[in-house]
C-alpha positions in Angstrom: -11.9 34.2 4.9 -14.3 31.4 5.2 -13.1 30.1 1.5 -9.8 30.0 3.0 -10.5 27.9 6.0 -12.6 25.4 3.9 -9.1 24.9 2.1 -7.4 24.9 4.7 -9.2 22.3 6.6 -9.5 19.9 2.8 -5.5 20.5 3.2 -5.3 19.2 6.7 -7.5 15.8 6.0 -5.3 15.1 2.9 -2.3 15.9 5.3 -4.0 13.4 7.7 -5.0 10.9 5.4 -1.4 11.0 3.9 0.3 10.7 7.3 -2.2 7.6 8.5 -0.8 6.0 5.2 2.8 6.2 5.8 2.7 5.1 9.4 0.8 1.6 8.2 3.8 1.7 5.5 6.2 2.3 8.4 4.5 -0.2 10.8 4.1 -2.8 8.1 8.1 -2.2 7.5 9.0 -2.9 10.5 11.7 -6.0 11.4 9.6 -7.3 14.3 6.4 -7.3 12.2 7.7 -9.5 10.0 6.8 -13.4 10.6 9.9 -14.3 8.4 12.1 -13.3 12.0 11.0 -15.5 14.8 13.2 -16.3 17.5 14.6 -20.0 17.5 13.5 -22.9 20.2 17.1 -22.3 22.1 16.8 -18.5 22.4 13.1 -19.1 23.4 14.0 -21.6 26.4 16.6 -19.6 27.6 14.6 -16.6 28.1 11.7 -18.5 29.5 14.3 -19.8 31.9 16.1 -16.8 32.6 12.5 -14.8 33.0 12.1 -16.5 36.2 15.3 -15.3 37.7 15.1 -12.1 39.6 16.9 -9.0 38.4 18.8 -8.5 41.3 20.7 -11.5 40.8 22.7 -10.2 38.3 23.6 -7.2 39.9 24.3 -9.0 42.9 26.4 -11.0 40.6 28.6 -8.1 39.3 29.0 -6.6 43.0 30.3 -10.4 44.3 32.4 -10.3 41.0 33.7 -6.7 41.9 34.4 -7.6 45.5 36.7 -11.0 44.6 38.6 -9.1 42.2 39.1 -6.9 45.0 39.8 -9.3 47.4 42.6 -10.9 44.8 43.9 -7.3 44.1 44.4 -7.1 47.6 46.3 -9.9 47.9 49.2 -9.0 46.2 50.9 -9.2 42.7 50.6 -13.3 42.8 47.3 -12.8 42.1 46.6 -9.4 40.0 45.8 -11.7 36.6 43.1 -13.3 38.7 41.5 -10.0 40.0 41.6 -8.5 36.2 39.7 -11.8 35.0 37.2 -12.1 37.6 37.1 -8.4 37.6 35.8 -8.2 33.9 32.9 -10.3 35.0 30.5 -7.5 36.3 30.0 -5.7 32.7 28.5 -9.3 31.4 26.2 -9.8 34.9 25.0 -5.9 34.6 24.3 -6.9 30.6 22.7 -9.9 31.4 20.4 -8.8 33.9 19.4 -5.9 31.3 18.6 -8.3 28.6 16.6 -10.1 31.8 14.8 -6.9 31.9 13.9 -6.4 28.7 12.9 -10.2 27.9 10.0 -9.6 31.0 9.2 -6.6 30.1 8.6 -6.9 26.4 8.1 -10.9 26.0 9.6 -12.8 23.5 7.8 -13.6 20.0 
């Protein structure tokens, strides 16, 4: 029994040593690890900029863009191509303020 547990254990640190290994291959692997991939000055400014904005203007952005396409719906057929354009603008406001989010939360390069 005791023969088998000394095994056993030998087995587990190889397992361990083996599994350590492979994460710093899969870590050293990864695309935003590599130095070769840096974000360009434009893409840097713009979410340096667009940090500083609150999230909530974007959503508020997609509810205003709801409401006039609404507001042009209502007004009859005259004006239906209008509240399907302006309409269409809420998916890019809610995908904006998302990538918003994620620039504060995880930082550029």
């Amino acid at each position: 029994m005791l023969y088998a547990m000394i095994i056993d254990i030998g087995l587990a640190s190889k397992l361990m040593q083996n599994c350590k290994s492979q994460t710093f291959k899969l870590i050293q692997m990864n695309p935003l690890n590599n130095p070769e991939h840096k974000e360009g000055e434009v893409a840097k400014t713009i979410e340096n900029q667009t940090a500083k904005l609150p999230s909530d203007v974007f959503l508020w952005a997609a509810l205003g863009s709801i409401a006039v396409s609404l507001v042009f719906k209502t007004l009859g057929k005259k004006h239906e191509h209008n509240a399907l354009f302006v309409g269409q603008w809420a998916a890019p406001f809610l995908l904006f303020g998302v990538y918003n989010k994620l620039v504060k939360l995880e930082g550029n390069d």
